[in-house]
TIVO-537276 format. One record per residue: residue number from 1; residue in three letters; y, x, z of N, C-alpha, C in turn. Coordinates in pm, 1 decimal. Last residue first. Layout:
REM residues N
(NUM,'ala',(Y,X,Z),(Y,X,Z),(Y,X,Z))
...
***
This chain:
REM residues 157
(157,'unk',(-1811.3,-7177.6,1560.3),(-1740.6,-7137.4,1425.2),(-1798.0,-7044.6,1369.0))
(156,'unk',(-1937.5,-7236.0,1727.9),(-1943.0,-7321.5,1597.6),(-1892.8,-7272.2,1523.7))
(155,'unk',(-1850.8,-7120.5,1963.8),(-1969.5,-7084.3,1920.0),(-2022.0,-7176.1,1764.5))
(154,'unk',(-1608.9,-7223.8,1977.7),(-1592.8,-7103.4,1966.9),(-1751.9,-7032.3,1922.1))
(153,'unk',(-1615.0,-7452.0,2085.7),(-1579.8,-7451.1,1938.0),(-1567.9,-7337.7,1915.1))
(152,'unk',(-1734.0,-7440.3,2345.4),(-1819.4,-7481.2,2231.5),(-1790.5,-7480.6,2085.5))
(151,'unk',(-1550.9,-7280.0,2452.4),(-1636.3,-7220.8,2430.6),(-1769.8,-7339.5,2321.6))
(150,'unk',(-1373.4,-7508.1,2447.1),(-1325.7,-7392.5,2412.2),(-1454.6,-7315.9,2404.1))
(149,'unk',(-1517.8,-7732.2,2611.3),(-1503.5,-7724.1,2499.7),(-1400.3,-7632.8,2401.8))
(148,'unk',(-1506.0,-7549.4,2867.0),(-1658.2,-7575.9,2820.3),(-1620.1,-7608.0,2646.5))
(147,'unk',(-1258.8,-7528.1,2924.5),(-1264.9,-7432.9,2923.7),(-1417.6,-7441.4,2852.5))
(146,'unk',(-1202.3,-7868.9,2926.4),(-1155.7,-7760.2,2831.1),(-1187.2,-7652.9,2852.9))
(145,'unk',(-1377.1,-7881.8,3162.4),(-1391.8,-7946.9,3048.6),(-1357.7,-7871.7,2949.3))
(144,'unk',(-1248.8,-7715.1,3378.2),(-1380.7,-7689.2,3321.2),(-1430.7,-7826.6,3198.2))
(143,'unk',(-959.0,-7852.0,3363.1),(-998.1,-7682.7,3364.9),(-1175.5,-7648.0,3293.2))
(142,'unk',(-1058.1,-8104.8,3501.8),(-951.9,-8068.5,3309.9),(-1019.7,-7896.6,3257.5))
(141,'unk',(-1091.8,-8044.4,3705.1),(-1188.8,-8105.8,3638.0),(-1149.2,-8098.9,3491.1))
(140,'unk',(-857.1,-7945.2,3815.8),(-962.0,-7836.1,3799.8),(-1085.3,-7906.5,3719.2))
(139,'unk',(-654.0,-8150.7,3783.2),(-660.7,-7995.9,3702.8),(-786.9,-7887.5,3718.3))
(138,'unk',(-721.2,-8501.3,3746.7),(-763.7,-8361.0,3800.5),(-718.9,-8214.1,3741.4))
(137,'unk',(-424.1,-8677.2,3744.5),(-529.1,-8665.7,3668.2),(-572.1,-8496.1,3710.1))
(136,'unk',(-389.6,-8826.5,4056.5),(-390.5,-8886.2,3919.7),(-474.1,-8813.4,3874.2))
(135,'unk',(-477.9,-8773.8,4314.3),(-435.8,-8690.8,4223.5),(-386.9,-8692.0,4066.9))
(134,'unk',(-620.9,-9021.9,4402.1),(-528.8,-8973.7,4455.5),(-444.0,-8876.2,4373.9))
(133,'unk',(-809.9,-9128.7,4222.1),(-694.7,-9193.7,4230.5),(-581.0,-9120.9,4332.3))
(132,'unk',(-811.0,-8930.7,3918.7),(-851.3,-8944.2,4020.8),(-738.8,-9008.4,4114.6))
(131,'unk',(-939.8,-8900.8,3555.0),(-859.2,-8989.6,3662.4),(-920.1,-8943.9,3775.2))
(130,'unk',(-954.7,-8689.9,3261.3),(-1027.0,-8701.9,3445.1),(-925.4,-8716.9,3509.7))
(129,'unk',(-1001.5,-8753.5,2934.8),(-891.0,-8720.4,3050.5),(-948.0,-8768.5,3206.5))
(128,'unk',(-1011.1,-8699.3,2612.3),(-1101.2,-8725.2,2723.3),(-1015.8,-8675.6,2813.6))
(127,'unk',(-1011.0,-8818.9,2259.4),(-955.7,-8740.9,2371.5),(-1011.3,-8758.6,2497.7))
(126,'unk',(-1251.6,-8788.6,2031.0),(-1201.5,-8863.9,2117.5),(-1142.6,-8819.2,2266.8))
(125,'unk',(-1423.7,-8615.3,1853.3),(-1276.8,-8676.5,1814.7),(-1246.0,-8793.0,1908.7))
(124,'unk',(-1613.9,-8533.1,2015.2),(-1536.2,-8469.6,1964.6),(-1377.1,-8487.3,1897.2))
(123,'unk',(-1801.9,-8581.5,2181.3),(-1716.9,-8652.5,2198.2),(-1544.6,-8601.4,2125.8))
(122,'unk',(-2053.7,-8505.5,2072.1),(-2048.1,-8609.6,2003.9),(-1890.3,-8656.5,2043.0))
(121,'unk',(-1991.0,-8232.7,2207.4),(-2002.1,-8216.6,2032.5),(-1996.7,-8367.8,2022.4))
(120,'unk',(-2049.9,-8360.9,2460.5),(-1884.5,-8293.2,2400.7),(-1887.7,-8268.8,2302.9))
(119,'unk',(-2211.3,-8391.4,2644.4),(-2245.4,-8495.5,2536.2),(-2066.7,-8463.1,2440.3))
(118,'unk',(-2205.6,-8257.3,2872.6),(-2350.4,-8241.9,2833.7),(-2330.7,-8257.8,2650.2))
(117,'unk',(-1944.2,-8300.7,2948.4),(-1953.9,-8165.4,2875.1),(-2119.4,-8184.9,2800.8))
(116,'unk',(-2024.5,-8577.9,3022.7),(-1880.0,-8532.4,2917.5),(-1925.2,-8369.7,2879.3))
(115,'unk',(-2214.6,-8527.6,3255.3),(-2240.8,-8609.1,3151.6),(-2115.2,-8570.9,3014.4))
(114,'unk',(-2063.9,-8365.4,3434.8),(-2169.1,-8337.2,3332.9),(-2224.8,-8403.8,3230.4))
(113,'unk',(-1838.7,-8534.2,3491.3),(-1777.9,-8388.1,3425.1),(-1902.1,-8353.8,3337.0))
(112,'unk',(-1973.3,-8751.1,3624.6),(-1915.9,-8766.7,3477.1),(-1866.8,-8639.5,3379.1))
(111,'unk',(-2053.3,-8618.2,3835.6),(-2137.4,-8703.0,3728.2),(-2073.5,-8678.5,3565.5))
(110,'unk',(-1817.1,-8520.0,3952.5),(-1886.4,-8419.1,3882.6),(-2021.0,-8483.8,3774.1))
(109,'unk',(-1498.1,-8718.7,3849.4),(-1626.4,-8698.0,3902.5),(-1755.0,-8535.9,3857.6))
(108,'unk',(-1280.2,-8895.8,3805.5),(-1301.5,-8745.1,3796.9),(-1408.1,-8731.0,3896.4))
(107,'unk',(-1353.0,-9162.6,3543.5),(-1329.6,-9115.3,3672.8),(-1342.9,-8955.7,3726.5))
(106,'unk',(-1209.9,-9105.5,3264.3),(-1283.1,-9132.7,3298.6),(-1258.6,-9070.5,3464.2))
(105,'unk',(-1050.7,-9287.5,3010.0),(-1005.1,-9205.4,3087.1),(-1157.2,-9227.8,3213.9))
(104,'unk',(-1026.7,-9182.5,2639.0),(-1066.4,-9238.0,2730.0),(-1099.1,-9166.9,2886.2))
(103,'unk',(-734.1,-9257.3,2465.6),(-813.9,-9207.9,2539.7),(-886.7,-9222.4,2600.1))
(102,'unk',(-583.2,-9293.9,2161.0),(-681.9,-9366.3,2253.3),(-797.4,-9295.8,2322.0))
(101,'unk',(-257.8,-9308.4,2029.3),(-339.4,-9252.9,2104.8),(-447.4,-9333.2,2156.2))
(100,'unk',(-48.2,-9449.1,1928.6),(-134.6,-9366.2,1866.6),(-195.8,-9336.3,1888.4))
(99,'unk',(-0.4,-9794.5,1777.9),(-78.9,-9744.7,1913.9),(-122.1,-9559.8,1845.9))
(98,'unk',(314.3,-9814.7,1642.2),(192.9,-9805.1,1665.8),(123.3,-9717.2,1777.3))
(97,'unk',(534.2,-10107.0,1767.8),(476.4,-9958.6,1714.1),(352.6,-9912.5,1746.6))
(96,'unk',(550.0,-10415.9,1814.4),(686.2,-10322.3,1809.5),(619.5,-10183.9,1714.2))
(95,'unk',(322.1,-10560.7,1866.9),(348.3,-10436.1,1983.6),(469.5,-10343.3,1924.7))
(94,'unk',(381.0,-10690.1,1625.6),(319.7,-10777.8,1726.6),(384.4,-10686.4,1820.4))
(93,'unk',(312.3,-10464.7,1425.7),(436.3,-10566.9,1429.0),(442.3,-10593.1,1603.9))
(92,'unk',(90.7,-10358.5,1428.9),(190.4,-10315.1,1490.5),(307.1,-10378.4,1504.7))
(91,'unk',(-73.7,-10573.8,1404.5),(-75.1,-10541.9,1549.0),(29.5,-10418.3,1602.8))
(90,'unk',(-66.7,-10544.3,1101.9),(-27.5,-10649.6,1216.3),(-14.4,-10682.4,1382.8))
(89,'unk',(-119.0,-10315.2,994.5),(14.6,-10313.7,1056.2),(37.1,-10433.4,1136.2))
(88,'unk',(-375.4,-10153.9,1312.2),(-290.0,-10255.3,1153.4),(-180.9,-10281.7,1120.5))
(87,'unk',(-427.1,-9988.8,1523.9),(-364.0,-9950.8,1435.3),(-334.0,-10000.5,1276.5))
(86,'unk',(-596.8,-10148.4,1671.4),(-450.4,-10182.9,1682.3),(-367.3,-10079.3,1618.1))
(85,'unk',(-832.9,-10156.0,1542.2),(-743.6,-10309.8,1534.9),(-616.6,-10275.3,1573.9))
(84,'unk',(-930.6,-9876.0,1547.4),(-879.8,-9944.3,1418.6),(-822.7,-10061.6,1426.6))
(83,'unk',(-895.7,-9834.8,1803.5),(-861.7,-9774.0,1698.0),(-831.6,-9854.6,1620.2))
(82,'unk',(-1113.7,-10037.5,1937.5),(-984.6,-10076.9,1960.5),(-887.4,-9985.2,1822.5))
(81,'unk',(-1382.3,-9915.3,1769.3),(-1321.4,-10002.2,1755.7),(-1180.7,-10051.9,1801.6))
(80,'unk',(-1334.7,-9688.0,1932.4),(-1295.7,-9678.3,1814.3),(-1260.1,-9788.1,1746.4))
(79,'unk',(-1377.6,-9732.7,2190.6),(-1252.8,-9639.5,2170.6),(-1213.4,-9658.0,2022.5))
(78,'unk',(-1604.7,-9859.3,2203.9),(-1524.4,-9926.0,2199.3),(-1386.3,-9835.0,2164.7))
(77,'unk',(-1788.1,-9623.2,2008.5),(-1767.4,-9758.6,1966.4),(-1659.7,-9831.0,2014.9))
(76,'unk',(-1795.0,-9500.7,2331.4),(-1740.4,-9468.3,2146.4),(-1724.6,-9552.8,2112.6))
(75,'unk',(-1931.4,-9646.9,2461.2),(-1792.1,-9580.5,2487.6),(-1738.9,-9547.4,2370.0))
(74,'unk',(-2198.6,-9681.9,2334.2),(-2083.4,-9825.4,2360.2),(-1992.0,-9738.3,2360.7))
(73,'unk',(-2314.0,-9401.7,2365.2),(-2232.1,-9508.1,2218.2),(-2167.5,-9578.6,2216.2))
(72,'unk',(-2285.6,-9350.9,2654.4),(-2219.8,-9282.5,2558.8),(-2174.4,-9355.4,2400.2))
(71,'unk',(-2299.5,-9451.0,2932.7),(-2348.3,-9554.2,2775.0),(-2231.7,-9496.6,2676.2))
(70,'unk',(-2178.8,-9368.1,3148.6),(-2340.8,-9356.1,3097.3),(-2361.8,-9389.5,2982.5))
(69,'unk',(-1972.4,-9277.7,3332.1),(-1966.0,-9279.3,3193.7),(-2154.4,-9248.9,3182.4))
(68,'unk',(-1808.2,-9481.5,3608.8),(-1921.7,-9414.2,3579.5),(-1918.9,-9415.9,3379.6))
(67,'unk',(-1499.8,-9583.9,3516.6),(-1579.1,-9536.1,3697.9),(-1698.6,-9415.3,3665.8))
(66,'unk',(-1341.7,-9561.9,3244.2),(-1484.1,-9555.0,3306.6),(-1479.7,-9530.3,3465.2))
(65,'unk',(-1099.1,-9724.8,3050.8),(-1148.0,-9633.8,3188.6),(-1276.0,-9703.0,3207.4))
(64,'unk',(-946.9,-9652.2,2767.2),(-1078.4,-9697.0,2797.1),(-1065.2,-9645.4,2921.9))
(63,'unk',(-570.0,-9701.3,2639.7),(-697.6,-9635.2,2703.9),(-796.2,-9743.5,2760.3))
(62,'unk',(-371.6,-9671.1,2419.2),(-446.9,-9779.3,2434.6),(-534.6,-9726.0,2493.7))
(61,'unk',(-4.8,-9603.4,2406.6),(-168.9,-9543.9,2448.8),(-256.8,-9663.7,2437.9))
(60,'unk',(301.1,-9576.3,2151.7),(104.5,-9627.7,2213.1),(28.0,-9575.0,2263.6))
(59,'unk',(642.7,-9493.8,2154.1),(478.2,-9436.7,2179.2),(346.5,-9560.6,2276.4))
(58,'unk',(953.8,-9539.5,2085.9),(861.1,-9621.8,2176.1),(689.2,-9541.9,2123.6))
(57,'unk',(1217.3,-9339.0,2085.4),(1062.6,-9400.0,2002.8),(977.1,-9473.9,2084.1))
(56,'unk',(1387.1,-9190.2,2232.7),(1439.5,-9293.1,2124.5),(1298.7,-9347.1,2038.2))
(55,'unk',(1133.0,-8995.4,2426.3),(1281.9,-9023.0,2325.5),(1329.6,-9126.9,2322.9))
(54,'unk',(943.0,-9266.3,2465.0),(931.3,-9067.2,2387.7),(1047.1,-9061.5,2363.3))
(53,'unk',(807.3,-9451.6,2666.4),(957.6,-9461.4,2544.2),(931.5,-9288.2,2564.0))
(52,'unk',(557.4,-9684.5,2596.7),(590.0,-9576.9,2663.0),(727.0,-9493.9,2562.2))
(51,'unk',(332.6,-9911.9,2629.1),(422.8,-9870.3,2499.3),(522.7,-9781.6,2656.6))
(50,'unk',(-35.9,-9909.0,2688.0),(107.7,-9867.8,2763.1),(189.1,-9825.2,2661.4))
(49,'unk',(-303.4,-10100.8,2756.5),(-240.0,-10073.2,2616.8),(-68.2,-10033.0,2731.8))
(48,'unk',(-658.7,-10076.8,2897.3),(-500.2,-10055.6,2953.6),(-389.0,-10023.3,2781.3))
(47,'unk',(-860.8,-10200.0,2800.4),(-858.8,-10198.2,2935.9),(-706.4,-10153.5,2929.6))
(46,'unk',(-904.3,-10406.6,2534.0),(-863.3,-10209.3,2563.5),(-807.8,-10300.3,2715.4))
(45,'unk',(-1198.4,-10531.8,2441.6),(-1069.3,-10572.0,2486.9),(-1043.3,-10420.4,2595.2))
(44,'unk',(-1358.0,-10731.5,2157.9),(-1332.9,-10596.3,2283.3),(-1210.4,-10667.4,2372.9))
(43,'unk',(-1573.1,-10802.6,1870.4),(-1438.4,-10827.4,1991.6),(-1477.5,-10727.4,2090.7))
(42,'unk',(-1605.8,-10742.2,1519.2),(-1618.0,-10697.8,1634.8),(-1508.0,-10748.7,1752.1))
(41,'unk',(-1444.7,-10934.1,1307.1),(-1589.7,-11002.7,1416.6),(-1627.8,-10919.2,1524.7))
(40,'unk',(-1251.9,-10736.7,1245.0),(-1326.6,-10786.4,1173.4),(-1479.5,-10863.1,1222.2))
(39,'unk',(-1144.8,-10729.6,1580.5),(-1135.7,-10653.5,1413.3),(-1270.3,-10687.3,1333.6))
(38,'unk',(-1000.5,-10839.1,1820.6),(-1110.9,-10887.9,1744.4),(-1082.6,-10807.3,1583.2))
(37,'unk',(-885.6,-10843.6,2162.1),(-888.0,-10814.2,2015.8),(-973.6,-10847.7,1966.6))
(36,'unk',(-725.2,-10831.3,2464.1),(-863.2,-10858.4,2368.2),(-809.8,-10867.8,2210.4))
(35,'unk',(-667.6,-10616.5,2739.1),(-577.2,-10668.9,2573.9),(-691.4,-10712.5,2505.8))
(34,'unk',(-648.5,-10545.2,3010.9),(-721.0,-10626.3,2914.5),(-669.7,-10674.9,2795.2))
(33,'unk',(-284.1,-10506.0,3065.9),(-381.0,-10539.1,3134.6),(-484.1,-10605.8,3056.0))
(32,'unk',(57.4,-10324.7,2956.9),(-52.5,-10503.8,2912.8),(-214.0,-10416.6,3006.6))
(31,'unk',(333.0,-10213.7,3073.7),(200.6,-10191.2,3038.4),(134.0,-10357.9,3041.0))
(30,'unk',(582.2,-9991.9,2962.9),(533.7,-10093.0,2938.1),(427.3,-10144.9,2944.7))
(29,'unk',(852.6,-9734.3,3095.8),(664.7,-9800.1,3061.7),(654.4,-9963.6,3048.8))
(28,'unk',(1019.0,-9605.9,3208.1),(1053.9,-9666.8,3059.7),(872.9,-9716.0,2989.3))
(27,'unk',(873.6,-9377.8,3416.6),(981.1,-9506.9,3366.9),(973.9,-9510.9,3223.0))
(26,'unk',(606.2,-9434.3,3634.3),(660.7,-9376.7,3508.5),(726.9,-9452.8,3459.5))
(25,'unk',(464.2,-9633.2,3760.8),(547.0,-9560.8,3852.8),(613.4,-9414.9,3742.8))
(24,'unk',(278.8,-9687.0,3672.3),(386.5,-9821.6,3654.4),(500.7,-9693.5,3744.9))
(23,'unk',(62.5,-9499.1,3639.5),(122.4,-9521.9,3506.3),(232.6,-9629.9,3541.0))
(22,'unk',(-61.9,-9584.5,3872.4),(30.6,-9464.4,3895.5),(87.2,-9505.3,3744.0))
(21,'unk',(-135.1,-9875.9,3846.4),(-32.5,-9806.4,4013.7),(25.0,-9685.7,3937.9))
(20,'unk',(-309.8,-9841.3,3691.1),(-200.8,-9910.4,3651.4),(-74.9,-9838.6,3739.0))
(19,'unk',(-514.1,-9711.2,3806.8),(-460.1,-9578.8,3722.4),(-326.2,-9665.6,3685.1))
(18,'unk',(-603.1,-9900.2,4014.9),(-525.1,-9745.0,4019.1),(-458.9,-9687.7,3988.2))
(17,'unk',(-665.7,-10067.5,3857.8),(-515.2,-10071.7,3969.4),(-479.2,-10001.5,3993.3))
(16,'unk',(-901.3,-9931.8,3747.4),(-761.5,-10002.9,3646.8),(-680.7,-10033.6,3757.3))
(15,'unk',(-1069.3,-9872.0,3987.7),(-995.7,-9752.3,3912.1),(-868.6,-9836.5,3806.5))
(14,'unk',(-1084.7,-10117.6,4070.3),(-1060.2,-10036.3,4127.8),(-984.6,-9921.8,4070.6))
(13,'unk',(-1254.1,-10232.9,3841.4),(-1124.4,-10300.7,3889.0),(-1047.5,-10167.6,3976.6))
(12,'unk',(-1483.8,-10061.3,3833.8),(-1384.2,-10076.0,3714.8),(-1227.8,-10124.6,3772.4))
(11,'unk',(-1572.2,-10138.6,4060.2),(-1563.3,-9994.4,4069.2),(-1449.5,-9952.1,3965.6))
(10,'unk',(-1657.6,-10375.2,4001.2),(-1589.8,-10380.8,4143.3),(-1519.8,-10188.9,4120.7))
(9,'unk',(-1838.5,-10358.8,3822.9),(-1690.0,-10429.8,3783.0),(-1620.2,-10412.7,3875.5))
(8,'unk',(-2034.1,-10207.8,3965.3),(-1961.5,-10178.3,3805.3),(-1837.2,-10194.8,3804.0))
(7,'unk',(-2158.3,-10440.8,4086.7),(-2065.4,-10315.7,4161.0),(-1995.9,-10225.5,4041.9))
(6,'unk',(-2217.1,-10625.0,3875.7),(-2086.2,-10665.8,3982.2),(-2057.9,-10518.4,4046.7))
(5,'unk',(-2435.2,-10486.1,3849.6),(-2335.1,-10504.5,3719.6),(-2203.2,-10517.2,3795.3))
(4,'unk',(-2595.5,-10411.1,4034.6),(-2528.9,-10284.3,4008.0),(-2406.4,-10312.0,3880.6))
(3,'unk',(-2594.2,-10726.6,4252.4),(-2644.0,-10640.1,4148.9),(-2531.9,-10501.4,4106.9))
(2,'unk',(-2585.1,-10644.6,4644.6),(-2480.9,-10717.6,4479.9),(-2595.6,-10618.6,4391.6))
(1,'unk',(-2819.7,-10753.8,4874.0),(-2767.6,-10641.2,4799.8),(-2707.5,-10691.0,4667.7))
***
């Protein structure tokens, strides 16, 4: 029986060809594979960086994909850490413009739908988007995310 780390990585690889497959099949895309970085001794490395033409502007995604989302702090942490390294100006030089966006894209799953709504006040300033590899990105798994964090900012206020 493979340990559950290797089936991880086997599950990770899977979904990054995936989600590469459909994001290469959008024109005027640019996409880097594992980008490693290092901001101030923290190292990482953003699973998918896509310069993407808006117009006449070249636009940054730098996304996180999850298969499975369990390790709610790491996930943060890395979303944020990539944040801040590749929004320097030296890394904007380097990539032409800046990264603006950093999502993290998680498998569209009902695991993960509960785990994301369970843990949605902490995931608050970090965009959140449900991959699926046939459908790219789910509308009914979108539907009850945002419809959960519409009613959570609606009971905060």
């Amino acid at each position: 029986m493979e340990n559950t780390h290797t089936l991880e990585d086997i599950a990770h690889a899977e979904m990054m060809n995936s989600f590469v497959s459909w994001l290469g099949k959008k024109k005027d895309v640019k996409i880097y594979c594992e980008v490693p970085y290092n901001h101030y001794g923290d190292r990482g490395v953003v699973d998918v960086l896509a310069m993407m033409l808006n117009g006449q502007h070249w636009q940054g995604v730098g996304c996180e994909l999850k298969p499975r989302f369990f390790d709610l702090g790491e996930t943060i942490r890395q979303v944020h850490r990539a944040q801040l390294y590749f929004q320097t100006p030296d890394t904007m030089t380097a990539y032409g413009k800046p990264i603006l966006r950093f999502p993290l894209i998680l498998k569209a799953t009902d695991e993960n739908l509960n785990t994301a709504m369970h843990y949605q006040g902490i995931l608050n300033n970090v965009p959140v988007y449900f991959f699926d590899d046939k459908k790219a990105f789910r509308n009914d798994i979108h539907r009850a995310w945002y419809a959960a964090e519409k009613e959570r900012r609606y009971k905060a206020a």
